[in-house]
C-alpha positions as a Markdown table, in Angstrom:
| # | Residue | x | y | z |
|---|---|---|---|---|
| 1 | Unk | 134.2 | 246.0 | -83.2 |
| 2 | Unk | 133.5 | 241.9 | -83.0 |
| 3 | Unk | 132.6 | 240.5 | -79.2 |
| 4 | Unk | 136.4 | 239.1 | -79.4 |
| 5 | Unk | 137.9 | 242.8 | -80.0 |
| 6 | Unk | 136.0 | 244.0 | -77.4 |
| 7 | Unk | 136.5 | 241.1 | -75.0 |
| 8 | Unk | 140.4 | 241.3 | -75.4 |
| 9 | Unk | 140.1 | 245.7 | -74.7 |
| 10 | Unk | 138.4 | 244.7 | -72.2 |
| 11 | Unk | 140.9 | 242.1 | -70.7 |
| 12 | Unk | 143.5 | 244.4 | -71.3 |
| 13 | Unk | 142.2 | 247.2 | -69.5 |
| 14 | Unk | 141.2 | 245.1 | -66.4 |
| 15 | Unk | 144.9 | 243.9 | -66.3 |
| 16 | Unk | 146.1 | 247.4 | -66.6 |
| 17 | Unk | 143.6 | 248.6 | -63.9 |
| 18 | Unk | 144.8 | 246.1 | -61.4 |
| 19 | Unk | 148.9 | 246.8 | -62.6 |
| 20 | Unk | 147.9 | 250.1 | -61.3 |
| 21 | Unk | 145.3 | 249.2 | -58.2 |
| 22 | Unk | 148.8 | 247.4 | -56.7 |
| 23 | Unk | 151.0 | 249.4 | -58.3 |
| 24 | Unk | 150.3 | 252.5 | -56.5 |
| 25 | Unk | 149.7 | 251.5 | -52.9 |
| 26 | Unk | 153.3 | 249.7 | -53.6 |
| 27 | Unk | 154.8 | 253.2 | -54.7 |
| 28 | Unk | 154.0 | 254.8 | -52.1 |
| 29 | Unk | 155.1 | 252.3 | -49.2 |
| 30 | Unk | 158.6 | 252.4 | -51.0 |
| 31 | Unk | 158.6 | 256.3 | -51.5 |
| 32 | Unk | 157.8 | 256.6 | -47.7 |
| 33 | Unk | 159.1 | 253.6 | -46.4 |
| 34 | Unk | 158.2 | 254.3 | -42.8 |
| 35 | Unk | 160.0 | 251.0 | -41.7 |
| 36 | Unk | 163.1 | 252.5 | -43.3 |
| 37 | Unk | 163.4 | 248.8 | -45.4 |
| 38 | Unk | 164.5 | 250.5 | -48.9 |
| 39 | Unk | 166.1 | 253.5 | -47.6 |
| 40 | Unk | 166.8 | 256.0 | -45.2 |
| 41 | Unk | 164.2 | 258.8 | -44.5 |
| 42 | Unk | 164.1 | 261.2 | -47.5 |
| 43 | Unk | 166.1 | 264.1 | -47.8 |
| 44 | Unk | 164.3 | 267.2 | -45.1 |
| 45 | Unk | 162.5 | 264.4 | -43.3 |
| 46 | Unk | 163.1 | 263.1 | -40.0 |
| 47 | Unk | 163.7 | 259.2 | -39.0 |
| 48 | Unk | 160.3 | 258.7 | -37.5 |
| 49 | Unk | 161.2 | 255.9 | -35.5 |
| 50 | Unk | 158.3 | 254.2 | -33.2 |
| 51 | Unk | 157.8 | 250.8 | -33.9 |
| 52 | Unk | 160.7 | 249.3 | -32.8 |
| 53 | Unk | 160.7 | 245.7 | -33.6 |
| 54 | Unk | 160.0 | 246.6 | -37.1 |
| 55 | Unk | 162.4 | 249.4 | -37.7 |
| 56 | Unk | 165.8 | 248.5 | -36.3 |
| 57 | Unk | 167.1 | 246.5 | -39.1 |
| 58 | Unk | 165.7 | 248.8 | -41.7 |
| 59 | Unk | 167.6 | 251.4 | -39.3 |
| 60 | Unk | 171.2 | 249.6 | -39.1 |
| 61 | Unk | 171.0 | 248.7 | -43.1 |
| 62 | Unk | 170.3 | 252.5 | -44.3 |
| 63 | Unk | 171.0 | 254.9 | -42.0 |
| 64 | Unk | 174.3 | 257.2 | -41.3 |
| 65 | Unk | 176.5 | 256.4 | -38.2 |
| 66 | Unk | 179.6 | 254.7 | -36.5 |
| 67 | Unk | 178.4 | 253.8 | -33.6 |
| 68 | Unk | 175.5 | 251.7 | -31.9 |
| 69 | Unk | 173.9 | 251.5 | -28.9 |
| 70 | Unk | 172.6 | 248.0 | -27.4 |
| 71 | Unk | 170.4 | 246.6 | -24.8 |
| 72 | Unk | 166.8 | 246.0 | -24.0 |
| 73 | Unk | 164.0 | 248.6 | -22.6 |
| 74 | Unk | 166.5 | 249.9 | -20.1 |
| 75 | Unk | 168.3 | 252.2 | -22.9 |
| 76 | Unk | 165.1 | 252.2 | -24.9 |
| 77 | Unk | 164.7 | 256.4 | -23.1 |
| 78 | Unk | 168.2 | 257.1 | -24.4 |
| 79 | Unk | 168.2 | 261.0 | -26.3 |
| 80 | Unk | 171.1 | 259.4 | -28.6 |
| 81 | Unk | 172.3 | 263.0 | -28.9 |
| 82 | Unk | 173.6 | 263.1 | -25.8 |
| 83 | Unk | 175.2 | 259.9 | -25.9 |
| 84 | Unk | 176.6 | 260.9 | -29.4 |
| 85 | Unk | 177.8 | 264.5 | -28.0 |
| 86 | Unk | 179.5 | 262.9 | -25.0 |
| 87 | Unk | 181.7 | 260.2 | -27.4 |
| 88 | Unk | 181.7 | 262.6 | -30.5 |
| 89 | Unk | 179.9 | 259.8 | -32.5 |
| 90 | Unk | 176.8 | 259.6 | -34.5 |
| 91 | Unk | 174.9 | 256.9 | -32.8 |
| 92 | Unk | 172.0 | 254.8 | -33.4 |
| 93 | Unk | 169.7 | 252.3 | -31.3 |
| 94 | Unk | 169.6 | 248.6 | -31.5 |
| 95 | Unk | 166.9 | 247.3 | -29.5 |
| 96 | Unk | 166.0 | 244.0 | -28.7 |
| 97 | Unk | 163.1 | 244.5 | -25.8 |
| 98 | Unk | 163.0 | 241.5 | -24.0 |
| 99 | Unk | 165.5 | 239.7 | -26.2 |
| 100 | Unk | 168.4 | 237.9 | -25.7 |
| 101 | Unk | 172.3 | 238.5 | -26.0 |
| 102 | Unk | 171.8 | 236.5 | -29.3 |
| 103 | Unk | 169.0 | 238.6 | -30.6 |
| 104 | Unk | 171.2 | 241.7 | -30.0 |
| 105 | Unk | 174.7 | 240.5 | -31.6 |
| 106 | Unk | 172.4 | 239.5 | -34.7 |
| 107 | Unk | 171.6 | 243.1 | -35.1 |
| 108 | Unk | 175.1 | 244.3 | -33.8 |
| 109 | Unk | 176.4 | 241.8 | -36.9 |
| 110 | Unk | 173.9 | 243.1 | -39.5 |
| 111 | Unk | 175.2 | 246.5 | -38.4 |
| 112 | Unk | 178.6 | 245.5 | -39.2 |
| 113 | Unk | 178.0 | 244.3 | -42.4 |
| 114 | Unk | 177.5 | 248.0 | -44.0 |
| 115 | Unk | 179.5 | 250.2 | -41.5 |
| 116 | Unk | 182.5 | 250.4 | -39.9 |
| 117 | Unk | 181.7 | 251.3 | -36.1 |
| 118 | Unk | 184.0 | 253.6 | -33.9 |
| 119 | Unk | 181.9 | 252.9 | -30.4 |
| 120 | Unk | 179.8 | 250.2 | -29.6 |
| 121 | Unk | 177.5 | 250.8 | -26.2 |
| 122 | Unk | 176.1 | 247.6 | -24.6 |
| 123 | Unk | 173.3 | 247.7 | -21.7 |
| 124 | Unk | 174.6 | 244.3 | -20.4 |
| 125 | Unk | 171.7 | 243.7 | -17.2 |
| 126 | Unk | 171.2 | 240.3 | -16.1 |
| 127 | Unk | 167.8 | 239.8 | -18.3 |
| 128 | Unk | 170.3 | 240.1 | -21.4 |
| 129 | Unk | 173.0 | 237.7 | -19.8 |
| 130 | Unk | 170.9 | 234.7 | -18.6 |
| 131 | Unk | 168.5 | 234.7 | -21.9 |
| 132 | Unk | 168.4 | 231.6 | -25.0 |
| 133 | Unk | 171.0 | 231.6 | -26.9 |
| 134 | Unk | 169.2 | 230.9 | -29.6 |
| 135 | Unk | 168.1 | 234.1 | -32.0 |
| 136 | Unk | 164.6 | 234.7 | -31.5 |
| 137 | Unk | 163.7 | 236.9 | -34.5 |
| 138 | Unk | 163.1 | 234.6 | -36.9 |
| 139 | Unk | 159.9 | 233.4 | -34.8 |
| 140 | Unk | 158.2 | 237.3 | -34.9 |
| 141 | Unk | 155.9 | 238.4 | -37.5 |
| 142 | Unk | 157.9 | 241.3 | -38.8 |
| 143 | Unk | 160.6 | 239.2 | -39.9 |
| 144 | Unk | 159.8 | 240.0 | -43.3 |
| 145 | Unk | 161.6 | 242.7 | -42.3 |
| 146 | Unk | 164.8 | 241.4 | -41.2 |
| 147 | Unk | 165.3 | 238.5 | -43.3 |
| 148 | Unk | 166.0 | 240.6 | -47.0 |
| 149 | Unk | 164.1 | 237.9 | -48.9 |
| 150 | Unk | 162.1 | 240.1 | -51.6 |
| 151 | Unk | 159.5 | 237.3 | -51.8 |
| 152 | Unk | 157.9 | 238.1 | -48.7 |
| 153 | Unk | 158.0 | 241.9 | -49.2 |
| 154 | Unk | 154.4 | 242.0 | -50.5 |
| 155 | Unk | 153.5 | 241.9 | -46.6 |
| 156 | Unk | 155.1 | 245.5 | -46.4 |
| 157 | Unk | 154.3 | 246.8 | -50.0 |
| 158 | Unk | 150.4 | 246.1 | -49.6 |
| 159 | Unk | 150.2 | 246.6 | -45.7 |
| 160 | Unk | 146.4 | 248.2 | -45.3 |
| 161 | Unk | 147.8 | 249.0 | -41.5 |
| 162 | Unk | 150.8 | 251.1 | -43.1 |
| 163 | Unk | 149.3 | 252.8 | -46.1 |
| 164 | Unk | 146.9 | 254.1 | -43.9 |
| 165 | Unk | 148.4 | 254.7 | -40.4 |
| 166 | Unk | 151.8 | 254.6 | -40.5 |
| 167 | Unk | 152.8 | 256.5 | -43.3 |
| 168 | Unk | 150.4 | 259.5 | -42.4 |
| 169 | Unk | 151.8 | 259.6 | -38.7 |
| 170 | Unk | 155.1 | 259.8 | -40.1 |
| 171 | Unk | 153.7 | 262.6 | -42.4 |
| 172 | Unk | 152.4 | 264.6 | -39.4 |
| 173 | Unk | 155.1 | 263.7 | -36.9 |
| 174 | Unk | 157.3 | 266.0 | -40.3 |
| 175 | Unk | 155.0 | 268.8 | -40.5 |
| 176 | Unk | 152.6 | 269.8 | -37.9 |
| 177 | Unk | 153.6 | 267.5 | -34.8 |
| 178 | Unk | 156.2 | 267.8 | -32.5 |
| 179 | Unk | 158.7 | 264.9 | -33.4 |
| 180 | Unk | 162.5 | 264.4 | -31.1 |
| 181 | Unk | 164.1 | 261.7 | -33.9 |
| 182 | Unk | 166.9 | 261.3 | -31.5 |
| 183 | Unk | 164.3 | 259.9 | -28.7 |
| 184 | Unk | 163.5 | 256.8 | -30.9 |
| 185 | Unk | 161.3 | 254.6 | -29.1 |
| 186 | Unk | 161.5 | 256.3 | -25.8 |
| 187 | Unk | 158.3 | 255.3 | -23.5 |
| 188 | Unk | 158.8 | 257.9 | -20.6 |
| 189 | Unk | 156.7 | 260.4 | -21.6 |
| 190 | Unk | 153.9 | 258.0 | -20.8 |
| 191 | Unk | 155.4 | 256.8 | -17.0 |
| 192 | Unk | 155.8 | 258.3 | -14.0 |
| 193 | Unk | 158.9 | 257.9 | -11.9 |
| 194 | Unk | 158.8 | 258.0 | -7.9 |
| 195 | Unk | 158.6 | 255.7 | -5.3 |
| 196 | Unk | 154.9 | 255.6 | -5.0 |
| 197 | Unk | 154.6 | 254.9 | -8.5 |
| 198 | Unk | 157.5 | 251.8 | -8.1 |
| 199 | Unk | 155.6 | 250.5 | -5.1 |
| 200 | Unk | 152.4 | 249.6 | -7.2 |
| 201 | Unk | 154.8 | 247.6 | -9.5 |
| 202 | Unk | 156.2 | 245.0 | -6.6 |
| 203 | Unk | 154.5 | 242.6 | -4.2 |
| 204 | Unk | 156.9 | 240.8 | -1.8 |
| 205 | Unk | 157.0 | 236.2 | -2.3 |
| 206 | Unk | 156.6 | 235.4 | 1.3 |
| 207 | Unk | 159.1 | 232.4 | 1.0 |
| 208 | Unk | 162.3 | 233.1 | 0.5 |
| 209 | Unk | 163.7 | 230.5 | -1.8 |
| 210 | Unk | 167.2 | 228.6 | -2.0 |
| 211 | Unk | 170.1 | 230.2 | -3.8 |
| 212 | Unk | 170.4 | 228.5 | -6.9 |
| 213 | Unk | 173.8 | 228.5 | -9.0 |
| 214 | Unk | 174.3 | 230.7 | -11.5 |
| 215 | Unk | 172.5 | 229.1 | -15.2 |
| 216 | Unk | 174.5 | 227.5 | -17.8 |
| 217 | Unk | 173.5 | 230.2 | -20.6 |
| 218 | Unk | 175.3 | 233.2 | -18.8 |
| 219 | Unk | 178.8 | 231.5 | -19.7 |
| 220 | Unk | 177.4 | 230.6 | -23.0 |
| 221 | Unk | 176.0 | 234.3 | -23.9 |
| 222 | Unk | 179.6 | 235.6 | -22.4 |
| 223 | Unk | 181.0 | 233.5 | -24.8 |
| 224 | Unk | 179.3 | 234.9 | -27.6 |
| 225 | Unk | 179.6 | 238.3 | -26.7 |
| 226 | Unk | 183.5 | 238.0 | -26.3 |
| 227 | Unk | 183.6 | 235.8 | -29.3 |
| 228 | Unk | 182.1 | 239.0 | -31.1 |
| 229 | Unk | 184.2 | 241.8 | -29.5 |
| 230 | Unk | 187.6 | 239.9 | -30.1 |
| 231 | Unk | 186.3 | 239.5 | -33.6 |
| 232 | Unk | 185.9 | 243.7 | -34.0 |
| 233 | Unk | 189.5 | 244.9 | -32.8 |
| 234 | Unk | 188.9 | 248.1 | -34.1 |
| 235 | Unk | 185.8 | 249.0 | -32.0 |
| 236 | Unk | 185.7 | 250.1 | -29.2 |
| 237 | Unk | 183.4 | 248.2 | -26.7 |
| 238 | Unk | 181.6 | 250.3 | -23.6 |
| 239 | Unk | 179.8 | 247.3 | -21.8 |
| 240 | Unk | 177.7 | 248.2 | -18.8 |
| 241 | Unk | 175.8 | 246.7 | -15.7 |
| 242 | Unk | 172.9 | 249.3 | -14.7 |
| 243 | Unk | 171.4 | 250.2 | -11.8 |
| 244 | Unk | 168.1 | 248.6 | -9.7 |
| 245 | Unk | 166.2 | 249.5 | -7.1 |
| 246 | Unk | 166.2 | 247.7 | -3.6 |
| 247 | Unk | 163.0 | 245.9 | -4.6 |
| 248 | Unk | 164.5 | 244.3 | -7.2 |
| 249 | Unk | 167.3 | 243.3 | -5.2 |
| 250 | Unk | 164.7 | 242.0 | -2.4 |
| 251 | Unk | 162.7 | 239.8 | -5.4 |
| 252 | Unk | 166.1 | 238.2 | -6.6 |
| 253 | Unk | 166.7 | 237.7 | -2.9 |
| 254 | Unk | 163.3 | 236.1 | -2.6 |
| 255 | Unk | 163.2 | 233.8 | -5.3 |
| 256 | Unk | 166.7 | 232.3 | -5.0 |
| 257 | Unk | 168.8 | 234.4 | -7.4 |
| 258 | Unk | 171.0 | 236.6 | -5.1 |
| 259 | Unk | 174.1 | 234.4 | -5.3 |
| 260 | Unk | 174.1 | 234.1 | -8.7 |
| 261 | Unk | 173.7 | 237.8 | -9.5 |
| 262 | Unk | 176.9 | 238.7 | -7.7 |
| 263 | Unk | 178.5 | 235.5 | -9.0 |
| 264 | Unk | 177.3 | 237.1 | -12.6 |
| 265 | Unk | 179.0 | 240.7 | -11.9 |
| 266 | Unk | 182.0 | 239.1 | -10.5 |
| 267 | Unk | 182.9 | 237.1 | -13.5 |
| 268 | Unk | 181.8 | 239.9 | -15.8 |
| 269 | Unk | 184.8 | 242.0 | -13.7 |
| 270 | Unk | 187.7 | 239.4 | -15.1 |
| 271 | Unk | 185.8 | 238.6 | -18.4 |
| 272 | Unk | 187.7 | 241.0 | -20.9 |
| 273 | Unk | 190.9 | 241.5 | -18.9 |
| 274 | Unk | 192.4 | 240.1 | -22.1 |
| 275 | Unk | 190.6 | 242.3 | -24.5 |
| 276 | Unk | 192.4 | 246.2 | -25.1 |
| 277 | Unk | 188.8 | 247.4 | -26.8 |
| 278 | Unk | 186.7 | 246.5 | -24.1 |
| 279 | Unk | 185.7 | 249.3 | -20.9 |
| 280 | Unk | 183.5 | 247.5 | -18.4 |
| 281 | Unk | 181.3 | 249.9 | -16.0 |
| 282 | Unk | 179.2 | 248.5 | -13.3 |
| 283 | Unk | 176.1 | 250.8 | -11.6 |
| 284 | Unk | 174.5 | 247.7 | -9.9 |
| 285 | Unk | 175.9 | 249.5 | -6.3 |
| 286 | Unk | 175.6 | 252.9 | -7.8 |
| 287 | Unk | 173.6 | 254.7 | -4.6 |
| 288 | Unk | 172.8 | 258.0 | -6.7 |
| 289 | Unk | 171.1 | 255.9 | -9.1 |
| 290 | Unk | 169.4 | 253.4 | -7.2 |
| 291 | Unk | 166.8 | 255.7 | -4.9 |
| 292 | Unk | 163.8 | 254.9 | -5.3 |
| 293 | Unk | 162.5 | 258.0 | -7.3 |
| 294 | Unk | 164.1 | 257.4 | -10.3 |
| 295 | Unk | 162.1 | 254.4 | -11.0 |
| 296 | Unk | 158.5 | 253.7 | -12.6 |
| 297 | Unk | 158.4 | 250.0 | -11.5 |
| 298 | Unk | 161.4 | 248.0 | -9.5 |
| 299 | Unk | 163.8 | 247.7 | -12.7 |
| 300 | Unk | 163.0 | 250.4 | -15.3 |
| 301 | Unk | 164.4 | 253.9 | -14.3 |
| 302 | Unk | 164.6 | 257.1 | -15.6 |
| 303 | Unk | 166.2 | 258.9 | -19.0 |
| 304 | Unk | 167.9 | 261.1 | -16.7 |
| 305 | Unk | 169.7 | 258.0 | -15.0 |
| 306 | Unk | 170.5 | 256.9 | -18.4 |
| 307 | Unk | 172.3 | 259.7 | -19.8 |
| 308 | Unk | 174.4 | 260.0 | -15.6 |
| 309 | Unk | 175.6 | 257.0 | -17.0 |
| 310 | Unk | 177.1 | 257.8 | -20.5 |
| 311 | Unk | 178.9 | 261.1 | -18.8 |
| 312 | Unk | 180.2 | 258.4 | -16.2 |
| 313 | Unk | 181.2 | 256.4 | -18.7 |
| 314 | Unk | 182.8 | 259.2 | -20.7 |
| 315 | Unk | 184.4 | 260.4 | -17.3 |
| 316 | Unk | 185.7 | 257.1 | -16.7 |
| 317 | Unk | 183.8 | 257.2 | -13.3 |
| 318 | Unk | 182.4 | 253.2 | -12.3 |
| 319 | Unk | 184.8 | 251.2 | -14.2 |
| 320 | Unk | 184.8 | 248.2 | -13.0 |
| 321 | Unk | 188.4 | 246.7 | -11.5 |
| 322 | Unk | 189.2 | 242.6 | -10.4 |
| 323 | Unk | 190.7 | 244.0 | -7.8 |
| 324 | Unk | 188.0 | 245.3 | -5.7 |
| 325 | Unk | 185.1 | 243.8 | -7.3 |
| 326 | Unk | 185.2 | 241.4 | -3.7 |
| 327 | Unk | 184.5 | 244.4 | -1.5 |
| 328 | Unk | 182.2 | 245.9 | -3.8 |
| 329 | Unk | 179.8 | 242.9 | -4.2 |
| 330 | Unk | 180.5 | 242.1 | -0.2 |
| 331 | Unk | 178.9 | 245.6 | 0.5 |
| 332 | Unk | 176.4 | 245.3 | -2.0 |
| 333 | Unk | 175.2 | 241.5 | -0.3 |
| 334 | Unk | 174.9 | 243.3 | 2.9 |
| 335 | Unk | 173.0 | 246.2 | 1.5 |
| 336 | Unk | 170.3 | 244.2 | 0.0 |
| 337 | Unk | 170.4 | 241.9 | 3.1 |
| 338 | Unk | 170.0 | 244.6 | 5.5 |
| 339 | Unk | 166.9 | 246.1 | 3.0 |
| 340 | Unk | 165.1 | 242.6 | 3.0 |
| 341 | Unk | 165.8 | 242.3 | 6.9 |
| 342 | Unk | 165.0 | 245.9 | 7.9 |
| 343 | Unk | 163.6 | 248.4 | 5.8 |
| 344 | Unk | 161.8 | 246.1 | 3.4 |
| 345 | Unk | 158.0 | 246.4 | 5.7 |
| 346 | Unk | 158.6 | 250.1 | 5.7 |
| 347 | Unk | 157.4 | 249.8 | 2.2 |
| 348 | Unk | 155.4 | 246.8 | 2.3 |
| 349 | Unk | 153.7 | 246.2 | 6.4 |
| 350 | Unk | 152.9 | 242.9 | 5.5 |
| 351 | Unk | 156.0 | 241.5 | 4.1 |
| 352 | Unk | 157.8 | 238.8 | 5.5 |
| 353 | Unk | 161.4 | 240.3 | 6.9 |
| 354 | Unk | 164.5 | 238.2 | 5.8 |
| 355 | Unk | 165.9 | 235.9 | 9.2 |
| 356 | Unk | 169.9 | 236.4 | 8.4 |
């Protein structure tokens, strides 16, 4: 063999070594595919489902179900079991931590565009309502996830990070650890809920500021949102306000925000008179739920408050009615009034007291 033959073999077998050297890795991310971007978990597995900024779209494309829950970290410790046993649904999470109304009706859209949804639950706090409403996602650096442009795939395909962690986790998580699928991106396990541990999370503004109105992006997200439900007739919408604790209460108090919130709930109680899909549920004066045990810092409470809620929900209990959201929001004013006046340097000593 001439130095040309052996030249060319040896091209040859240098291309079809490095075919294979990405070949492989690529393989396997798609036969796994622990961001659920090519399919649904294979048949006997379950949906190992911890990374959530970089799974929920993979989730909505490919996965079985008819309805979807929405919100931020405050439905994040939803056991979607429970919420599917109460409605008789198979439900899945949307997530947007931190995001806005427009980051969550993106993925409520993209769900839409492969299933036809019974229930839709949405987690509508105050966080969600005031937000951008501009979508955010497109500024993250899993969008190559989201954005179904194949070109940018290679970033998942030849991911050192998910050859090498990811996809064994998910291996373990199916064989020899303990793995709840339906408790998909839950952080609980790692908090601890009680009044002590809420008190560590909070330190009393001395000032207490001027109200300010309520901001122009709450009628423009409610907008949206109602632009979307009146668009979707045939699902039916469970929107709800959660509960906070008195400290959060006392820091929207403090820095000028009380007003508003109330203003925010009250409009919310007329907002969908004119829409037959949409039950509204308020727990922002909820007592039961807003001691101070159930929470790890002055907003984020427990899975056990979550699922009270869903069984309220599906037992009609906290619906929210025009007609008495006045004397609701009047009660709840004087509560947190009384609390920043009163009780609040039982928790803190060195807080200043509210002068009514």
């Amino acid at each position: 063999m001439n130095t040309k033959d052996r030249s060319k073999k040896f091209i040859i077998l240098l291309l079809i070594c490095s075919v294979c050297f990405l070949a492989v890795p690529a393989f396997i991310v798609v036969l796994f595919d622990p961001f659920y971007h090519y399919h649904a978990p294979l048949p006997g597995m379950k949906a190992v489902l911890e990374e959530r900024d970089y799974e929920v779209a993979g989730t909505l494309d490919h996965f079985d179900y008819d309805a979807v829950l929405l919100g931020d970290s405050l439905v994040e410790n939803t056991n979607t079991a429970v919420l599917s046993e109460y409605f008789d649904v198979t439900a899945v999470k949307a997530i947007r931590a931190g995001g806005s109304n427009a980051d969550i009706l993106f993925y409520l859209d993209r769900a839409y565009e492969k299933h036809d949804l019974k229930k839709v639950f949405y987690c509508i706090d105050k966080a969600v309502l005031v937000a951008d409403t501009k979508v955010t996602l497109p500024e993250n650096d899993y969008y190559y996830l989201v954005d179904r442009n194949p070109l940018n795939d290679w970033k998942y395909l030849w991911n050192k990070d998910v050859l090498l962690k990811k996809i064994p986790l998910q291996l373990a998580y199916n064989t020899v650890l303990d793995y709840n699928e339906n408790e998909a991106y839950a952080w609980y396990s790692t908090k601890t809920f009680s009044k002590e541990a809420m008190l560590t999370h909070y330190e009393p503004e001395s000032d207490f500021k001027e109200q300010q109105p309520v901001p122009d992006t709450f009628y423009e997200n409610l907008a949206l949102l109602k632009s979307e439900i009146t668009a979707h007739p045939e699902t039916e919408f469970y929107l709800f306000y959660p509960p906070a604790s008195m400290l959060w209460w006392d820091s929207e108090l403090r820095a000028g925000n009380l007003d508003a919130d109330l203003e925010i709930i009250k409009e919310l109680s007329t907002a969908f008179e004119d829409c037959p899909n949409v039950k509204l549920y308020g727990f922002y004066n909820a007592d039961e739920y807003t001691q101070s045990d159930n929470y790890m810092d002055v907003v984020h409470f427990s899975p056990e408050i979550n699922h009270a809620m869903y069984d309220d929900m599906n037992n009609d209990r906290y619906r929210m009615q025009a007609d008495t959201i006045d004397e609701e929001l009047y009660e709840l004013r004087e509560k947190v009034l009384a609390f920043s006046s009163e009780e609040i340097t039982g928790y803190y000593p060195d807080a200043t007291a509210y002068l009514q």
